[in-house]
C-alpha positions, 0 to 999 in steps of 0.5 A, spaced: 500 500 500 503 506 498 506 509 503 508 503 507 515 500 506 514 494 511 511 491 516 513 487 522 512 484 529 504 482 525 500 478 531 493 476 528 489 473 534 482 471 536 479 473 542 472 471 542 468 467 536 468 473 531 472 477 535 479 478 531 484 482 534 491 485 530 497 488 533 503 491 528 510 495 526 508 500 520 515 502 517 513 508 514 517 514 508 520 521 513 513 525 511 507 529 514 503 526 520 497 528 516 499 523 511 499 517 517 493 520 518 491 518 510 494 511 511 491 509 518 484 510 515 486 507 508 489 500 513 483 500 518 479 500 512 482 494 508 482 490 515 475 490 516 474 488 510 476 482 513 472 483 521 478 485 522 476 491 527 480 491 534 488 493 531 493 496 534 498 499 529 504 502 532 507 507 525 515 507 525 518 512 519 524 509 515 528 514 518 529 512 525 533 506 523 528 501 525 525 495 522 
Protein backbone atom coordinates (compact mmCIF):
# COMPACT_ATOMS: atom_id res chain seq x y z
CA UNK A 1 0.00 0.00 0.00
CA UNK A 2 1.71 3.19 -0.86
CA UNK A 3 3.28 4.99 1.89
CA UNK A 4 4.27 1.86 3.72
CA UNK A 5 7.74 0.01 3.36
CA UNK A 6 7.32 -2.77 5.93
CA UNK A 7 5.70 -4.34 8.34
CA UNK A 8 6.63 -6.23 11.28
CA UNK A 9 6.15 -7.65 14.68
CA UNK A 10 2.25 -8.67 12.69
CA UNK A 11 0.49 -10.61 15.55
CA UNK A 12 -3.45 -11.59 14.38
CA UNK A 13 -5.41 -13.27 17.14
CA UNK A 14 -8.74 -14.45 18.08
CA UNK A 15 -10.27 -13.08 21.27
CA UNK A 16 -13.52 -14.36 21.05
CA UNK A 17 -15.79 -16.16 18.32
CA UNK A 18 -15.92 -13.31 15.88
CA UNK A 19 -13.55 -11.17 17.60
CA UNK A 20 -10.03 -10.78 15.67
CA UNK A 21 -7.66 -8.63 17.15
CA UNK A 22 -4.18 -7.43 15.16
CA UNK A 23 -1.04 -5.55 16.58
CA UNK A 24 1.78 -4.32 14.27
CA UNK A 25 5.00 -2.30 13.42
CA UNK A 26 4.21 0.02 10.30
CA UNK A 27 7.65 1.18 8.50
CA UNK A 28 6.86 4.21 7.04
CA UNK A 29 8.85 7.34 4.34
CA UNK A 30 10.04 10.56 6.80
CA UNK A 31 6.58 12.55 5.89
CA UNK A 32 3.69 14.62 7.25
CA UNK A 33 1.66 13.34 10.25
CA UNK A 34 -1.25 14.24 8.22
CA UNK A 35 -0.24 11.54 5.94
CA UNK A 36 -0.08 8.98 8.55
CA UNK A 37 -3.13 10.25 9.35
CA UNK A 38 -4.48 9.12 5.34
CA UNK A 39 -2.52 5.87 5.94
CA UNK A 40 -4.40 4.86 9.14
CA UNK A 41 -7.51 5.27 7.89
CA UNK A 42 -6.93 3.77 4.47
CA UNK A 43 -5.34 0.48 6.63
CA UNK A 44 -8.20 0.04 9.29
CA UNK A 45 -10.46 0.17 6.15
CA UNK A 46 -8.82 -2.62 4.43
CA UNK A 47 -8.50 -4.68 7.53
CA UNK A 48 -12.41 -4.56 8.05
CA UNK A 49 -12.98 -5.90 5.26
CA UNK A 50 -11.52 -8.94 6.87
CA UNK A 51 -13.60 -8.50 10.66
CA UNK A 52 -10.68 -7.20 11.36
CA UNK A 53 -11.51 -4.02 13.62
CA UNK A 54 -9.74 -4.11 17.06
CA UNK A 55 -5.83 -3.26 15.97
CA UNK A 56 -3.43 -1.67 17.48
CA UNK A 57 -0.99 -0.17 14.74
CA UNK A 58 2.43 1.43 16.11
CA UNK A 59 3.92 3.65 12.77
CA UNK A 60 7.93 3.53 12.86
CA UNK A 61 9.34 6.38 9.81
CA UNK A 62 12.01 4.93 7.81
CA UNK A 63 14.40 7.42 9.12
CA UNK A 64 14.53 6.42 12.72
CA UNK A 65 16.67 3.45 11.82
CA UNK A 66 14.04 0.87 12.94
CA UNK A 67 12.96 -2.41 11.26
Amino acid sequence: MAGVKDIHDLHVWSICSGNIALSAHVITADQKITIGNEIMAEMKARLKKFGIEHTTIQFECEACGQG
